[in-house]
C-alpha positions as CSV (number, residue, x, y, z in Angstrom):
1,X,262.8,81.9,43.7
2,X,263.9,78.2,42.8
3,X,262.6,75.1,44.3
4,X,263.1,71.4,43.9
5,X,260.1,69.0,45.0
6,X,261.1,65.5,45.8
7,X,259.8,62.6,47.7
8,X,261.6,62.1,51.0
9,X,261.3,58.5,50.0
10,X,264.1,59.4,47.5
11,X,266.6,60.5,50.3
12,X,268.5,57.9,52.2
13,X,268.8,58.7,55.8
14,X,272.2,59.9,56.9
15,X,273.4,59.7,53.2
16,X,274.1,63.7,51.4
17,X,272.9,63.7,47.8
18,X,273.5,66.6,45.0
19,X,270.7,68.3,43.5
20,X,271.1,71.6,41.2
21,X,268.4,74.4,41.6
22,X,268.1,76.8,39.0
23,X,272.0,77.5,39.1
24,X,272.7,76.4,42.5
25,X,274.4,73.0,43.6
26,X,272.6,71.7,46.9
27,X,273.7,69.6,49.4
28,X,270.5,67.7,50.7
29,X,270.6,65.4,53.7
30,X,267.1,63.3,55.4
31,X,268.3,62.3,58.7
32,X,266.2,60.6,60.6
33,X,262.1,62.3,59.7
34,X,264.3,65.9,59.2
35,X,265.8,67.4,56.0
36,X,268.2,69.6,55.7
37,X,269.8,71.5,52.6
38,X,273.0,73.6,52.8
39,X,275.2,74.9,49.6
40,X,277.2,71.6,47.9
41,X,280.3,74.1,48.3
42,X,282.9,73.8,51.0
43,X,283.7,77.2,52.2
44,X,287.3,76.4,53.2
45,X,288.1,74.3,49.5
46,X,285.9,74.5,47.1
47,X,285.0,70.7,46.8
48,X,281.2,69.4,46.6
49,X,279.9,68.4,50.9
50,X,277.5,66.4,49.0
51,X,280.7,63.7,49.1
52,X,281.4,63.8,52.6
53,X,280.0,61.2,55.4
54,X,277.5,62.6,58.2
55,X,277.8,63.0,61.6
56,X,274.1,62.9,62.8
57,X,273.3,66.4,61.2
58,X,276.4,67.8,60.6
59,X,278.4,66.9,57.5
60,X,282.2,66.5,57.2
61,X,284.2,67.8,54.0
62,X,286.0,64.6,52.3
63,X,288.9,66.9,51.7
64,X,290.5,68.7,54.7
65,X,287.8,67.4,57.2
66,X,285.9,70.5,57.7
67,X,282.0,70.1,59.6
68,X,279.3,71.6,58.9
69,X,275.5,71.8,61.1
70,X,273.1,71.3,58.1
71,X,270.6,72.8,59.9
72,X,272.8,76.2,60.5
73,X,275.5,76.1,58.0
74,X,277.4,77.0,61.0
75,X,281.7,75.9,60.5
76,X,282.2,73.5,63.8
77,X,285.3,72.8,63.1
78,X,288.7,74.1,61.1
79,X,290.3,75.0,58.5
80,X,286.9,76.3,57.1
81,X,285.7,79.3,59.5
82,X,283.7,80.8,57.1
83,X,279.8,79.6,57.4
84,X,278.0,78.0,54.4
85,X,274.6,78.9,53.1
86,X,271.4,76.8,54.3
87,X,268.4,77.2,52.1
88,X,264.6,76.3,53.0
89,X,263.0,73.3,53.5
90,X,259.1,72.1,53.6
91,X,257.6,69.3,54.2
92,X,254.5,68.3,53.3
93,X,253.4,64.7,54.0
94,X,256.5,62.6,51.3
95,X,256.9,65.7,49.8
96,X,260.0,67.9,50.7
97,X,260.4,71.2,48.9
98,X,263.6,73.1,48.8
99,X,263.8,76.6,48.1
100,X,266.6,78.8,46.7
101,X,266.3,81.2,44.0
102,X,265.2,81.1,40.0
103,X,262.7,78.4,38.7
104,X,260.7,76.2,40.0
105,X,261.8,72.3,39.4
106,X,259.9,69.6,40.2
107,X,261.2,66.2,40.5
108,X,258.4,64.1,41.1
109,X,257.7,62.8,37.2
């Protein structure tokens, strides 16, 4: 298993930012007191989500305008029809870990 502990102080609401785990590109999103972490990959083109715009807690793809639910990975809307991975996410007090697969790396220095 991978994880990545940050602070939830480093996430800005309603903004996606890019983190790698072990091998893993992640799509990490705070949105509102919840965060969410899908796969950085669109299914439908290949391009990072982590540069699209959020809709509450779905994200659009900045390419062909695919959405995402962060919390599902569920496809809302086309061309992508093919899900995207979610991975977990605890919280404990500022600290939010997210959990994939590998090492563990910890971002609080």
């Amino acid at each position: 298993m991978a994880y990545l502990t940050i602070s939830i102080n480093d996430l800005v609401d309603g903004k996606p930012q890019k983190f790698t785990i072990g091998n893993t590109d992640v799509c990490v999103a705070r949105v509102g007191s919840d965060v969410y972490a899908i796969n950085d990959m669109c299914t439908h083109s290949e391009v990072s989500l982590s540069e699209g715009e959020m809709n509450g807690r779905n994200i659009e793809c900045w390419l062909h305008g695919s959405e995402f639910d962060m919390a599902t990975g569920e496809a809302l809307t086309p061309p992508a029809i093919e899900n995207a991975e979610v991975y977990s996410v605890t919280r404990d007090g500022d600290s939010v870990t997210i959990t994939v697969e590998g090492k563990h790396v910890n971002a609080n220095n």
